[in-house]
C-alpha positions as CSV (number, residue, x, y, z in Angstrom):
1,X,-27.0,33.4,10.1
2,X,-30.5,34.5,10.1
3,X,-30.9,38.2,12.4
4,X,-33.6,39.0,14.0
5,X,-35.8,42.1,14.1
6,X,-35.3,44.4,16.9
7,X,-38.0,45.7,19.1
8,X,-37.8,49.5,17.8
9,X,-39.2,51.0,20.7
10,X,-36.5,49.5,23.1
11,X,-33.7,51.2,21.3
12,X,-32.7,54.6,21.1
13,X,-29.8,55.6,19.0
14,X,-27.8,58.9,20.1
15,X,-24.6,60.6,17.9
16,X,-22.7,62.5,20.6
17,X,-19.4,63.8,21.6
18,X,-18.0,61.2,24.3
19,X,-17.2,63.2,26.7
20,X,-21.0,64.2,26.8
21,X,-21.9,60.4,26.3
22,X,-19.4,60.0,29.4
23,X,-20.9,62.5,31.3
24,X,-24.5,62.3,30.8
25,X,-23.9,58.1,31.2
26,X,-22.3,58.4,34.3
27,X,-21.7,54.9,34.9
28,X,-20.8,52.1,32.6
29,X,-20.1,48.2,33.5
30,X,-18.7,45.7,31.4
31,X,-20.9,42.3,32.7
32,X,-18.3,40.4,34.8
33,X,-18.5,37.5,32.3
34,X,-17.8,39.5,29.3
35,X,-14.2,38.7,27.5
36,X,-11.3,40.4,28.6
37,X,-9.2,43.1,27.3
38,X,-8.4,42.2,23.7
39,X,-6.9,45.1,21.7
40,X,-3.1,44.8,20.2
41,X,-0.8,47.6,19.4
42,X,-2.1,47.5,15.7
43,X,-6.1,48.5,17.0
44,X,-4.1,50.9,19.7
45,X,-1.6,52.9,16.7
46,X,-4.8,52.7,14.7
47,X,-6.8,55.1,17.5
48,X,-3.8,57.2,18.2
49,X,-3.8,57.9,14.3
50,X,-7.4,59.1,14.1
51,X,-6.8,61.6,16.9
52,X,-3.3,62.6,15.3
53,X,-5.4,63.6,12.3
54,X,-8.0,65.7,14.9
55,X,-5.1,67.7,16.2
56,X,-3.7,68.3,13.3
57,X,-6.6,70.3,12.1
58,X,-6.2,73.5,15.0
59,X,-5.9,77.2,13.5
60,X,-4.2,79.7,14.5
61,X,-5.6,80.3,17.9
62,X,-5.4,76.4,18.9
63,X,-9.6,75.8,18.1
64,X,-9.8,72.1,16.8
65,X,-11.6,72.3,13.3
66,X,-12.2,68.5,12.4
67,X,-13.9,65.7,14.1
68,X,-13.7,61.9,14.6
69,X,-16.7,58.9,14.3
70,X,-15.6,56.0,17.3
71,X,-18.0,54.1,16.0
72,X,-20.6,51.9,18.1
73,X,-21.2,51.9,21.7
74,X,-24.2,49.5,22.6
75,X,-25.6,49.3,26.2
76,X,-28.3,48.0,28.3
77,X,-30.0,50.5,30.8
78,X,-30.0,48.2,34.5
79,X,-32.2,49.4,37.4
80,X,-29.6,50.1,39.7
81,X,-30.4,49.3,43.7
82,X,-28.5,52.4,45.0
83,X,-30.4,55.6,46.2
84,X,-27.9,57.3,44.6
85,X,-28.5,56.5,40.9
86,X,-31.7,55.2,39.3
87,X,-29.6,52.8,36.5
88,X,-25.9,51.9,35.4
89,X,-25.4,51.0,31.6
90,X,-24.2,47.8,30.6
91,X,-21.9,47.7,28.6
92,X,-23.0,44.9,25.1
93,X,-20.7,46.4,22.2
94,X,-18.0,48.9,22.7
95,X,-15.7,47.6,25.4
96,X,-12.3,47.5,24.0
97,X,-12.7,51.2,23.2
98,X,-13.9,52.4,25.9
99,X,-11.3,50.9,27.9
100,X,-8.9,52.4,25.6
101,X,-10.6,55.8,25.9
102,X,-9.8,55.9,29.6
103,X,-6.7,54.3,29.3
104,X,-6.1,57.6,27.1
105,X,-7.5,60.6,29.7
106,X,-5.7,58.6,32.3
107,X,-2.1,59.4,30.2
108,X,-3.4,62.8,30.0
109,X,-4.5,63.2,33.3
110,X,-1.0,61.9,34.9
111,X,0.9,64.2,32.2
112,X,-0.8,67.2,33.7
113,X,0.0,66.4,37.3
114,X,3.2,65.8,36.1
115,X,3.4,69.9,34.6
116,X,1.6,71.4,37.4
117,X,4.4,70.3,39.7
118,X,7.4,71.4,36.9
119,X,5.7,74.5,36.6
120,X,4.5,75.0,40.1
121,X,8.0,74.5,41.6
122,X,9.6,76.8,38.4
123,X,6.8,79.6,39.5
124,X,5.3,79.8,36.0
125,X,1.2,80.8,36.1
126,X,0.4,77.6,34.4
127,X,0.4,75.5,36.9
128,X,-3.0,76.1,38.2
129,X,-4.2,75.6,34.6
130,X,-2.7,72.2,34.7
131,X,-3.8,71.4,37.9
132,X,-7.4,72.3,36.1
133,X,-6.8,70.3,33.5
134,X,-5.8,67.1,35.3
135,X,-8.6,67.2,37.6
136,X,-11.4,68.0,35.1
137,X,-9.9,65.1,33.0
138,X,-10.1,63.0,35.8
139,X,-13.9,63.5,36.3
140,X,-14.2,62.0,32.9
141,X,-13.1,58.7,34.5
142,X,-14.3,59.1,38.3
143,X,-17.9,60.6,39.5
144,X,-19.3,61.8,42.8
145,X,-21.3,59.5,44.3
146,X,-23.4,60.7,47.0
147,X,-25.5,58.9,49.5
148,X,-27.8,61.4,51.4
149,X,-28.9,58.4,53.9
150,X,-25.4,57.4,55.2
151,X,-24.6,61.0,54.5
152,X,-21.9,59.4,52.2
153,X,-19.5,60.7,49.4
154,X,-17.5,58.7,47.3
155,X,-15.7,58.5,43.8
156,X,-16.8,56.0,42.1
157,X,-15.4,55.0,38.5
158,X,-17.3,55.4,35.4
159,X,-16.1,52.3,33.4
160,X,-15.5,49.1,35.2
161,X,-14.4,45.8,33.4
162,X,-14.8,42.3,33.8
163,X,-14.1,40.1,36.7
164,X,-10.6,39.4,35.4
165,X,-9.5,42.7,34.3
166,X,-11.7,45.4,36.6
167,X,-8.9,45.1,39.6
168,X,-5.7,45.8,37.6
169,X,-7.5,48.7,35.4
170,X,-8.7,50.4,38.3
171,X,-5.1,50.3,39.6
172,X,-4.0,51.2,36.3
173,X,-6.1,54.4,36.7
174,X,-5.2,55.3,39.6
175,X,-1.9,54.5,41.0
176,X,1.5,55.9,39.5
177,X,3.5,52.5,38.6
178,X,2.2,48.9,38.8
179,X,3.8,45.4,39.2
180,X,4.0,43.8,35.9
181,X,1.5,42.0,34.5
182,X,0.5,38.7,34.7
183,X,-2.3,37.3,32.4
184,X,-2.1,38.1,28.9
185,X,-5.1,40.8,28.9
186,X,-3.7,43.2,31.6
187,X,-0.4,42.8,29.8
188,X,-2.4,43.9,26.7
189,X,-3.5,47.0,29.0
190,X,-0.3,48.1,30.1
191,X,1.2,48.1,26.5
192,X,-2.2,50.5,25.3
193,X,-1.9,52.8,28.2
194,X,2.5,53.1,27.4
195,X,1.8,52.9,23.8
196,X,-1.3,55.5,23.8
197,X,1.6,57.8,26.1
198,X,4.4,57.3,23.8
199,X,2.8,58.7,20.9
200,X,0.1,61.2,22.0
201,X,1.6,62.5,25.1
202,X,5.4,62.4,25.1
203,X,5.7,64.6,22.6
204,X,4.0,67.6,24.2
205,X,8.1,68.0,25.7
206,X,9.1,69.1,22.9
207,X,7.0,72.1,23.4
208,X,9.3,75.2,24.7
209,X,7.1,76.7,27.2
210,X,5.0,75.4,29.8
211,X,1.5,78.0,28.4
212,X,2.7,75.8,24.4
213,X,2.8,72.5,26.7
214,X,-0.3,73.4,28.2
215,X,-2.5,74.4,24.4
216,X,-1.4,71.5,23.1
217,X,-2.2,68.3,25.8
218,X,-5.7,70.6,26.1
219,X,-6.2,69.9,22.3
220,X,-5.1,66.5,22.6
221,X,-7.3,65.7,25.0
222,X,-10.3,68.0,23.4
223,X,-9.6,65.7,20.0
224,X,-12.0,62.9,21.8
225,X,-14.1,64.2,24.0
226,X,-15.2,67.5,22.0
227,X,-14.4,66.3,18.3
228,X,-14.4,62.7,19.0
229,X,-18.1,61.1,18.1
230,X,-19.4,58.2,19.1
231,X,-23.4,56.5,18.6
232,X,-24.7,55.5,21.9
233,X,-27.3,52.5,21.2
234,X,-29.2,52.4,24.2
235,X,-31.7,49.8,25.0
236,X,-34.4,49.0,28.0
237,X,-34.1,45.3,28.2
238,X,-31.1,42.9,27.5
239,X,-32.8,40.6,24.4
240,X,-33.1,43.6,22.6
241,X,-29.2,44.7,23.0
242,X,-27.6,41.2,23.2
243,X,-29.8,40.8,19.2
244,X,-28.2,44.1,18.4
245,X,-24.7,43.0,19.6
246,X,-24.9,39.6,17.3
247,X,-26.3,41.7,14.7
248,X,-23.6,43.9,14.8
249,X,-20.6,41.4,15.1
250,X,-22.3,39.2,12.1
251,X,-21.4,42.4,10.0
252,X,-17.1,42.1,11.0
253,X,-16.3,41.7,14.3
254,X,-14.3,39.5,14.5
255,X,-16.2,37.3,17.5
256,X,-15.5,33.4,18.1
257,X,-17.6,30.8,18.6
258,X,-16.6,30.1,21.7
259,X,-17.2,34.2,22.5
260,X,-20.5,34.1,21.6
261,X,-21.3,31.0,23.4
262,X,-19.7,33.0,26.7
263,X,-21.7,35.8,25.8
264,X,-25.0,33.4,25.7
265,X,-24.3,31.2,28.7
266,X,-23.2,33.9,31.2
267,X,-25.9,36.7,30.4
268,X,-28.6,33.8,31.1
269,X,-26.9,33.5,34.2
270,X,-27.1,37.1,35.6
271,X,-30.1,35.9,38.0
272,X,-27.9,33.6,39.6
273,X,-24.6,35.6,40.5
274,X,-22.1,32.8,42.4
275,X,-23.0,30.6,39.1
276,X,-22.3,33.1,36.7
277,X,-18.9,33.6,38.5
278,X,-17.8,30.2,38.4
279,X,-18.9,29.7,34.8
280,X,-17.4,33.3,34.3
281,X,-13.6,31.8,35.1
282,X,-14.1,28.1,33.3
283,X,-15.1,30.3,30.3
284,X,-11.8,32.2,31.2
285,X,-9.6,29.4,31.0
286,X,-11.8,28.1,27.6
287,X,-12.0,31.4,25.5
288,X,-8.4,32.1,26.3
289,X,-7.1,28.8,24.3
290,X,-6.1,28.9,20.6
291,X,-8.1,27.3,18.1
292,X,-11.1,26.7,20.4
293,X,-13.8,27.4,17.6
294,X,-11.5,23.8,15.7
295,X,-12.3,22.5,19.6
296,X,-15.8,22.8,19.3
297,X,-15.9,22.0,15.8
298,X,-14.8,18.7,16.6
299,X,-16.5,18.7,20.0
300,X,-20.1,18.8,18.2
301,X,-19.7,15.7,16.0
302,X,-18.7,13.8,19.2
303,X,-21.7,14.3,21.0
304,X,-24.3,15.1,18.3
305,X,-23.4,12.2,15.9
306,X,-23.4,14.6,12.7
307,X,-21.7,17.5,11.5
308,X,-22.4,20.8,13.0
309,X,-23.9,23.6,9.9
310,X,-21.2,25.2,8.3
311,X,-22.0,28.6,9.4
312,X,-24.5,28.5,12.5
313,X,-21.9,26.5,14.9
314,X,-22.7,28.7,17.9
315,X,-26.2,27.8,17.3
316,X,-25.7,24.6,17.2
317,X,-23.6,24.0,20.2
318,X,-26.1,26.5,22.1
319,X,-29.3,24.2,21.2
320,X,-26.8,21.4,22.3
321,X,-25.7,21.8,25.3
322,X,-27.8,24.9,26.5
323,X,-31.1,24.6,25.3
324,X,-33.1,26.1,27.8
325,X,-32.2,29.0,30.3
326,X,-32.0,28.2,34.0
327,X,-35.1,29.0,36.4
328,X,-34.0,27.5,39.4
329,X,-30.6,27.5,41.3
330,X,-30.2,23.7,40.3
331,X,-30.4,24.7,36.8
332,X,-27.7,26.9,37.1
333,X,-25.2,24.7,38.7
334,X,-25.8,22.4,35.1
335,X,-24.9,25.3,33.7
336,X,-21.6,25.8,35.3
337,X,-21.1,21.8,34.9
338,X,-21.3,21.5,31.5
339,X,-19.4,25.2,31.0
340,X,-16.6,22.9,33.2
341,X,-16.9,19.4,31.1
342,X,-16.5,21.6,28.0
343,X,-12.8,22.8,29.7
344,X,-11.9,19.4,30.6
345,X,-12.7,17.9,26.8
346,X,-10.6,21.1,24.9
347,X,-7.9,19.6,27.7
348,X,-8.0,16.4,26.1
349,X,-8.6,17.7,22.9
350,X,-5.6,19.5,23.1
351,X,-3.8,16.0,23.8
352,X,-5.3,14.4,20.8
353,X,-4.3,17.0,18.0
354,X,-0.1,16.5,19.6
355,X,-0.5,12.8,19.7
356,X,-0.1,12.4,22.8
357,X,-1.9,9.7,25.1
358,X,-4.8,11.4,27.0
359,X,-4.6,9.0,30.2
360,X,-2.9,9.9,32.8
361,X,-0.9,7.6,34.4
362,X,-1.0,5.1,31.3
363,X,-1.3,1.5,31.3
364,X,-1.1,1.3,27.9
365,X,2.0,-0.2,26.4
366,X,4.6,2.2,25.1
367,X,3.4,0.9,21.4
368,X,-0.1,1.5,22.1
369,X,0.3,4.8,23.0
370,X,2.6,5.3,19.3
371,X,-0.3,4.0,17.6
372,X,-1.6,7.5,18.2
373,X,1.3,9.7,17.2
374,X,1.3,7.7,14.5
375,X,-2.8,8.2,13.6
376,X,-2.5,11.7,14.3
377,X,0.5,13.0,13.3
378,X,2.0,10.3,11.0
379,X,-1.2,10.1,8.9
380,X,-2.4,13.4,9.7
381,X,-6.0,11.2,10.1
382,X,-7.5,14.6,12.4
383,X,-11.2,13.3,11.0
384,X,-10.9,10.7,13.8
385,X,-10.5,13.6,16.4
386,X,-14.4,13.2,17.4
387,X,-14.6,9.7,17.7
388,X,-11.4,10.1,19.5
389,X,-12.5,12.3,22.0
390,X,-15.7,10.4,23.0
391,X,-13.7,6.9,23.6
392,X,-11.1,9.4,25.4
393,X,-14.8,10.3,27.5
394,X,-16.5,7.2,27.3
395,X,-14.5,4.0,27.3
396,X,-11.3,2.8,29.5
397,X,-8.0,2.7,28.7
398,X,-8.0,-0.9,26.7
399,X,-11.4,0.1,24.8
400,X,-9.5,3.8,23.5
401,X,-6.0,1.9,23.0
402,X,-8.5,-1.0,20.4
403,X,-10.0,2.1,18.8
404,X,-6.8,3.7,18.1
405,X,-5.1,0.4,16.3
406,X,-8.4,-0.3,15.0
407,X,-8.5,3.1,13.0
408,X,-4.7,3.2,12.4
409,X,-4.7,0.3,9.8
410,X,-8.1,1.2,8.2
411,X,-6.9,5.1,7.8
412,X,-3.6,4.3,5.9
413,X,-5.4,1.7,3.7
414,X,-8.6,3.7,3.0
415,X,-7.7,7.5,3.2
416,X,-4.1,7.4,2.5
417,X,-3.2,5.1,0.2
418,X,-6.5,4.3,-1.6
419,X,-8.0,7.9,-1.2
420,X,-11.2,6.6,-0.4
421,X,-13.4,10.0,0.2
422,X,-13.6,11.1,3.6
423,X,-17.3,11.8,4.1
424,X,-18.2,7.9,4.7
425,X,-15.8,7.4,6.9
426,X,-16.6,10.8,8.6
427,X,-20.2,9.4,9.3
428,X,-19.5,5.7,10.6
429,X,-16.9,7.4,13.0
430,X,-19.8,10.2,14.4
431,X,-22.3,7.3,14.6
432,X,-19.9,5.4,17.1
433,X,-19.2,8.7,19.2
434,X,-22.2,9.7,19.8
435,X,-23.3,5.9,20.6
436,X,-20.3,5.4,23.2
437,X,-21.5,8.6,24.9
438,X,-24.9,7.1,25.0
439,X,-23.5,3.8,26.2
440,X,-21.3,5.6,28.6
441,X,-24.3,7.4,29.9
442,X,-27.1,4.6,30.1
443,X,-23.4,2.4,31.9
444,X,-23.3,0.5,29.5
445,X,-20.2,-1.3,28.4
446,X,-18.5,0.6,24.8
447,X,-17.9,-1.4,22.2
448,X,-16.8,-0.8,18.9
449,X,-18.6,-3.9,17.4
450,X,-21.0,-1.8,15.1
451,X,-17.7,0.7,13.5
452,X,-15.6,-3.0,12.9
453,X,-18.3,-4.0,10.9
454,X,-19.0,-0.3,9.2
455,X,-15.2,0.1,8.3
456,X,-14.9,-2.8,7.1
457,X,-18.1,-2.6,4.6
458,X,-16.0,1.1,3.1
459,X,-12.6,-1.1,2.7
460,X,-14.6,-4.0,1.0
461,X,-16.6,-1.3,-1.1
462,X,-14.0,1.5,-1.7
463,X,-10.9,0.3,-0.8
464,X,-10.7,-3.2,-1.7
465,X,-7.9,-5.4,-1.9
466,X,-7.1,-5.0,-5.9
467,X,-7.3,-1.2,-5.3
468,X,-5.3,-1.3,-2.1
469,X,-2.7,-3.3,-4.1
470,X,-2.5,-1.0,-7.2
471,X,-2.1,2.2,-5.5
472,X,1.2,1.0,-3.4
473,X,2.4,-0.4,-6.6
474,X,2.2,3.2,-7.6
475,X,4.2,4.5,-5.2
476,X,7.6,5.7,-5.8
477,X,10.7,7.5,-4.1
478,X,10.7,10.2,-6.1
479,X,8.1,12.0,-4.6
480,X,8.4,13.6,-1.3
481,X,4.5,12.5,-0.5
482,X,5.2,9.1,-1.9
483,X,8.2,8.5,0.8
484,X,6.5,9.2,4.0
485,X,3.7,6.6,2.9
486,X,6.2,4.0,2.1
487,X,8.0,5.1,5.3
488,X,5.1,4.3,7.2
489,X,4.3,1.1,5.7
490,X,7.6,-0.4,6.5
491,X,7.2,1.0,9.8
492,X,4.2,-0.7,10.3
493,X,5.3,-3.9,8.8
494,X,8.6,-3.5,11.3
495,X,6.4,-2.7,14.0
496,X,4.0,-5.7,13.6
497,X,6.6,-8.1,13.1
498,X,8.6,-7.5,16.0
């Protein structure tokens, strides 16, 4: 994918320790349409190793020698409308660590509550240190805010997530047990913060003396925000930090499609907050499916009429669907529309690739409906999935349940027993998508007149009838491949004469 150039004079780069970056940021936001809380156990143990290694590098007298590189943080600076604070960084590249960060000084901050009671009730003079300790920890993950007009003070938090997430992290950082979790990303929260406390903190108990207990959860939490590095990209307008952010995912992060499109859709949407909300939750439900990047593979085709480009699918579906960014409050709401009619398609979608019939309450005969299960997963024919999802868009019940018998009989003759090549076939079937969307749109009745004729022109010229016959003269028992064709020939035989 081509980059672009970044506007140098919009981006300043910083290398500095985070709890300085922290500090002197004072206030970072994740936009509320950004993906939720994505790290495993795997990315979690792989964090909890690199500050292992930090510890392990005190002297004598407890003074951390080495250091740690985090890696990337990319924000936006946002004018900010409260007196209290001129801007608030958005957060483009750098979420999932971050979170985890805090996730960390939270298990660090509860551990030395946790001490300064022990020692406080056992009388030992390092209870006030732990006290200390928790509370300056804490500051790394709350700030003063202060509002001289109300003549206001409140803590604020320093990190807050997306829409999804931001209400159970905040609890997660702030109250001593929680419910369990519900949606998959705040499970995936609850396992960091337990996981990043089973292996850094936990083991401070085996420490013999509250003042050993004490050096060592200090140098724990010293290992990131002294010795732990991080380069904050800052930048004054959003274009020039959403181009860094693709630049930077083009070189291995490991961003879908369907993220990226998110990304696109809901940052275009920032002027128009209730729409970027409700596109913000469809997105949810979409981004949080498996194999939506196959989805959208197959959703381009049906709408476009061609192939999407191998590599520039996000770009392709972007100039398709959201080609221009919304001015106006109506332009929005198409927005959120078409962010919606993508959901409802990766439903049926979804349906297809099972085999199962994408009507509800069917009308279709019990045989019709096979005809499906049998195109799908019989014949594994998935290059019909476009075409598919169009009729399942475009036409009624009868017109989808013609298609489907229509493209049964030509796929066994033409792809799996002749094998005819694909790409023809591939071509006639986007031609008759995108024209039943078209007739759909203009209401105009579907018909499949124009692919009859087409399919029948590549069985004539590429599967004929001496072909056809040779090939399942060819076919034997002995091979595994060879018995589910002739399986599904005498099916189909059985099944027509009946």
């Amino acid at each position: 994918m081509a980059q672009s150039a970044l506007p140098s004079a919009t981006v300043t780069p910083k290398s500095l320790p985070i709890g300085h970056m922290l500090d002197e940021g004072r206030c970072f936001r994740v936009p509320r349409y950004q993906r939720a809380y994505a790290w495993e156990l795997d990315d979690v143990d792989d964090l909890c190793d690199d500050i292992e290694a930090v510890v392990a590098t005190q002297d004598g007298r407890g003074t951390l020698k080495g250091s740690h590189f985090f890696g990337t943080l990319v924000t936006v600076l946002v004018p900010e409308t409260a007196a209290s604070r001129s801007h608030y960084h958005e957060v483009v590249d750098g979420q999932q660590r971050l979170t985890t960060f805090c996730l960390f000084l939270r298990a660090i901050a509860m551990r030395a509550t946790q001490e300064a009671e022990s020692a406080k009730a056992e009388q030992d003079r390092t209870a006030k240190s732990f006290s200390t300790l928790a509370q300056e920890t804490e500051s790394f993950l709350r700030y003063n805010d202060f509002d001289v007009a109300a003549g206001t003070v409140s803590q604020q938090p320093r990190l807050s997530l997306s829409l999804v997430d931001d209400p159970y992290f905040q609890d997660l950082l702030s109250k001593e047990s929680l419910d369990s979790a519900s949606r998959d990303s705040h499970k995936r929260l609850l396992a960091a913060f337990n996981r990043l406390d089973e292996r850094l903190i936990e083991p401070i108990a085996t420490e013999s003396t509250y003042k050993a207990k004490l050096k060592r959860l200090t140098a724990i939490r010293d290992s990131l925000l002294v010795r732990g590095y991080v380069i904050h990209v800052t930048s004054n307008d959003r274009a020039s930090g959403y181009t860094l952010f693709s630049v930077l995912n083009n070189r291995g992060q490991d961003l879908t499609n369907a993220d990226l499109l998110r990304n696109h859709t809901l940052e275009a949407l920032n002027a128009f907050p209730k729409a970027q909300e409700k596109a913000a939750r469809a997105w949810d439900r979409i981004a949080g499916s498996a194999n939506v990047d196959a989805f959208l593979r197959a959703y381009y085709p049906s709408v476009a009429g061609r192939r999407a480009s191998q590599d520039k699918l996000f770009e392709d579906v972007r100039q398709l669907r959201f080609p221009k960014r919304p001015q106006i409050t109506a332009d929005a709401d198409d927005y959120v529309a078409t962010v919606e009619r993508l959901g409802a398609e990766l439903d049926v979608y979804k349906s297809l690739m099972t085999g199962d019939w994408p009507f509800a309450s069917p009308v279709a005969s019990l045989w019709q409906r096979d005809r499906l299960r049998r195109l799908i997963i019989s014949l594994r024919h998935e290059l019909a999935i476009p075409l598919l999802l169009s009729a399942s868009t475009a036409a009624d019940e009868t017109g989808f349940a013609d298609l489907v018998h229509m493209l049964e009989l030509f796929a066994f003759r033409y792809k799996n027993i002749c094998n005819a090549h694909a790409t023809p076939a591939a071509n006639a079937y986007y031609r008759a998508a995108r024209a039943a969307r078209t007739s759909h749109a203009t209401r105009k009745p579907v018909s499949w007149k124009d692919l009859r004729a087409d399919l029948r022109d590549l069985l004539n010229t590429r599967a004929g009838a001496a072909i056809f016959a040779s090939q399942l003269d060819e076919l034997s028992y002995e091979y595994q491949s060879d018995k589910t064709l002739l399986r599904e020939l005498l099916t189909t035989i059985e099944d027509y004469h009946t």
